[in-house]
TIVEXDO-882614 format. One record per atom (N, C-alpha, C): residue number from 1; residue in three letters; atom name; y, z, x. Coordinates in steps of 0.1 Angstrom, whole numbers, plus 5000, padded with zeros to 4 digits. Layout:
! TIVEXDO-882614
R  resi  resn  name  y  z  x
R  NUM  ala  CA  Y  Z  X
...
This chain:
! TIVEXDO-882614
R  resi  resn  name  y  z  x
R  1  unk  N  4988  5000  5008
R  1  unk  CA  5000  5000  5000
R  1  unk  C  5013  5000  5008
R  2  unk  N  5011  5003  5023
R  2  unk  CA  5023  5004  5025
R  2  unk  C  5029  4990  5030
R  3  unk  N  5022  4987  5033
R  3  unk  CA  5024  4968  5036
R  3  unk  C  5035  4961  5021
R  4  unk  N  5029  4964  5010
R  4  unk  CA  5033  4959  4997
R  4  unk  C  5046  4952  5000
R  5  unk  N  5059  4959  5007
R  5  unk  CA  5072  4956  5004
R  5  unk  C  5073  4945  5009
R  6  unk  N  5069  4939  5023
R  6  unk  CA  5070  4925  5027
R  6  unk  C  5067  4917  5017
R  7  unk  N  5055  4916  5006
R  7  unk  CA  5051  4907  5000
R  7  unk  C  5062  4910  4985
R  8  unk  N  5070  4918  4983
R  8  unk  CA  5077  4918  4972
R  8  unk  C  5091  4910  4980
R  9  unk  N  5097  4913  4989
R  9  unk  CA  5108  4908  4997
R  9  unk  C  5104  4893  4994
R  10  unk  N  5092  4889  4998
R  10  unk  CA  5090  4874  4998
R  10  unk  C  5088  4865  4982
R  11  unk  N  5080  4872  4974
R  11  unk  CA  5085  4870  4959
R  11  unk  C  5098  4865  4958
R  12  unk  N  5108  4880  4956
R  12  unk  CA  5118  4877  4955
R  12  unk  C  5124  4865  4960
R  13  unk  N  5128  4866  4972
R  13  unk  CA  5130  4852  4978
R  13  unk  C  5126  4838  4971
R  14  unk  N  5116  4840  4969
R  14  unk  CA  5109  4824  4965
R  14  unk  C  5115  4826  4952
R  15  unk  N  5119  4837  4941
R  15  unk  CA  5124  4834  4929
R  15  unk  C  5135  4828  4927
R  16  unk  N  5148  4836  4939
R  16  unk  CA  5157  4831  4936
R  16  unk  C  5155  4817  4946
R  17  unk  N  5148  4811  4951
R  17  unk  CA  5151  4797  4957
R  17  unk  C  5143  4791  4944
R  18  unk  N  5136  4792  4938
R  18  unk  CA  5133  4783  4929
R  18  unk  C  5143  4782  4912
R  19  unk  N  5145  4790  4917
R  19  unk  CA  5165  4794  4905
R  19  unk  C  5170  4781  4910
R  20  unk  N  5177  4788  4918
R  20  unk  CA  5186  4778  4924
R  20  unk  C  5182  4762  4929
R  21  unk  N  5171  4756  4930
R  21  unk  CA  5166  4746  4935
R  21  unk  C  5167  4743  4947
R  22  unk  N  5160  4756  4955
R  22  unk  CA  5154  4755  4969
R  22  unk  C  5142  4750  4966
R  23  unk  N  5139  4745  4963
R  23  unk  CA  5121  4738  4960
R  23  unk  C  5117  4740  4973
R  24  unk  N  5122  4732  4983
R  24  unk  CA  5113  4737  4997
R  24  unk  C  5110  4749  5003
R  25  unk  N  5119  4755  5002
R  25  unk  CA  5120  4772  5007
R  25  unk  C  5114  4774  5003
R  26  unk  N  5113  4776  4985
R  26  unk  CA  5107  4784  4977
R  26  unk  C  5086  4780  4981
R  27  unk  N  5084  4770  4987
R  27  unk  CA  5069  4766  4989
R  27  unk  C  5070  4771  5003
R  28  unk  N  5080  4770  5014
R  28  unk  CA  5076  4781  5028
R  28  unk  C  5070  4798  5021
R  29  unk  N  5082  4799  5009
R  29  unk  CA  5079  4810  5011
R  29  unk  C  5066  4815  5004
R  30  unk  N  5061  4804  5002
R  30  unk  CA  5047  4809  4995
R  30  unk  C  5041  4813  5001
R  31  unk  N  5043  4799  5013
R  31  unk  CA  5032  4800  5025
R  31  unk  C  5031  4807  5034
R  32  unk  N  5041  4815  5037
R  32  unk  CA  5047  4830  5042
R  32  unk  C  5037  4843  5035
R  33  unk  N  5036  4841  5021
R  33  unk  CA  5032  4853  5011
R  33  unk  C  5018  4849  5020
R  34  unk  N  5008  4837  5019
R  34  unk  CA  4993  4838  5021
R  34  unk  C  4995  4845  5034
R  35  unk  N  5002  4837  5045
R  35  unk  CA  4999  4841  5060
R  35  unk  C  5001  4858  5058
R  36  unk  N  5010  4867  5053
R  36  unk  CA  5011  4876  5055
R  36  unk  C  5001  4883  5047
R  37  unk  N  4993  4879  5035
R  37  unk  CA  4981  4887  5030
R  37  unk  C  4976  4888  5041
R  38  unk  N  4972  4874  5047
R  38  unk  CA  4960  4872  5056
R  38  unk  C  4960  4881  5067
R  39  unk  N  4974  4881  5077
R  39  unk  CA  4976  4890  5087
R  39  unk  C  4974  4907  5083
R  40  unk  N  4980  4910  5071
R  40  unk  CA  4976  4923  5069
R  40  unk  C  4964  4928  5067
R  41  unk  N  4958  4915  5061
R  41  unk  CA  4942  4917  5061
R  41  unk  C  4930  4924  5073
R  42  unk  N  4939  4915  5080
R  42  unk  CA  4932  4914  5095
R  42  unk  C  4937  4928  5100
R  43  unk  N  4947  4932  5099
R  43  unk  CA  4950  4945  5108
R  43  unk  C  4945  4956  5103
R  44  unk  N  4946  4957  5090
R  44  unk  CA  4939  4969  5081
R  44  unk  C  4925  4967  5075
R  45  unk  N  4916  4957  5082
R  45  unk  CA  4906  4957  5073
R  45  unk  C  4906  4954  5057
R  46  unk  N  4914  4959  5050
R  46  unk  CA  4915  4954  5037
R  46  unk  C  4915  4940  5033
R  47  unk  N  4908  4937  5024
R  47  unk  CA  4902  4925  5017
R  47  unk  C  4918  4915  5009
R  48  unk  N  4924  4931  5005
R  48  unk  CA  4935  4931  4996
R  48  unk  C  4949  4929  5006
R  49  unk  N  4947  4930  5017
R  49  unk  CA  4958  4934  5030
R  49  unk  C  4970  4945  5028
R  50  unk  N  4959  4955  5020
R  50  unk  CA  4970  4970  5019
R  50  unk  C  4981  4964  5005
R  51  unk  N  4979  4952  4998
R  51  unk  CA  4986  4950  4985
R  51  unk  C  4978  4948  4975
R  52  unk  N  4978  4959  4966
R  52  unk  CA  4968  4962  4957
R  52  unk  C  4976  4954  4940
R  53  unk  N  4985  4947  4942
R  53  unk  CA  4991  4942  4928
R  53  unk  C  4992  4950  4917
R  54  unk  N  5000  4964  4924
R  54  unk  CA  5002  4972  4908
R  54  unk  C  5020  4967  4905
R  55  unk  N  5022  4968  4894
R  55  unk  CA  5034  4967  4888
R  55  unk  C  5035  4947  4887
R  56  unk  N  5046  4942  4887
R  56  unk  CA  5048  4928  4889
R  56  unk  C  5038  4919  4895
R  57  unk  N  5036  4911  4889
R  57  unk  CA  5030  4898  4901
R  57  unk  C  5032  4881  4893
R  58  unk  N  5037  4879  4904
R  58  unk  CA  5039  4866  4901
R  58  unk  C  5030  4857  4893
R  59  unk  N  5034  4845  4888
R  59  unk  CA  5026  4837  4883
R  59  unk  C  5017  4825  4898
R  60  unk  N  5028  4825  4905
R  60  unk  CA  5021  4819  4912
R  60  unk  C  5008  4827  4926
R  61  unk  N  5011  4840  4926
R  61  unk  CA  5002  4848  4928
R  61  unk  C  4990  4851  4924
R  62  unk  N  4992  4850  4910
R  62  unk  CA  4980  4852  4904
R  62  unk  C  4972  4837  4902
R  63  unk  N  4979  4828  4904
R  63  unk  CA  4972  4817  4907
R  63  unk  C  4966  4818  4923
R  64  unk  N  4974  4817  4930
R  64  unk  CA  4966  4816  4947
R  64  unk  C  4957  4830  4949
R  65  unk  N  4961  4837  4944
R  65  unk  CA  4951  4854  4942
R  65  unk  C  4942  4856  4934
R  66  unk  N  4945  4849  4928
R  66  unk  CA  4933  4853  4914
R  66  unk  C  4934  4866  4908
R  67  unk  N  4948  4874  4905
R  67  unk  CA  4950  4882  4898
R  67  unk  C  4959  4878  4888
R  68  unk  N  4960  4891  4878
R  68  unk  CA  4969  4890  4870
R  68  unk  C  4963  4892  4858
């Protein structure tokens, strides 16, 4: 859990660039969200990478995650 805030910081981001019509940003910053599950993954063992998806989660999260 303590990891979680990077991956809300990066949310955000990608919300307001897809507001505004960053379309490209807003797909870095997707690709930012995976690499950083992935890296957390790896350093803590967790499957989840220490982000357990309580409260909010994106739509597009729950697509690349399979939660929601």
């Amino acid at each position: 859990m303590k990891h979680d805030w990077i991956i809300n910081v990066l949310s955000d981001l990608g919300t307001f660039s897809r507001q505004n019509g960053l379309h490209a940003l807003a797909s870095q910053l997707e690709d930012a969200k995976f690499v950083a599950h992935a890296e957390i993954a790896s350093r803590t063992g967790d499957p989840c990478g220490g982000v357990h998806f309580v409260g909010r989660v994106d739509r597009e999260d729950s697509e690349r995650f399979g939660v929601g």
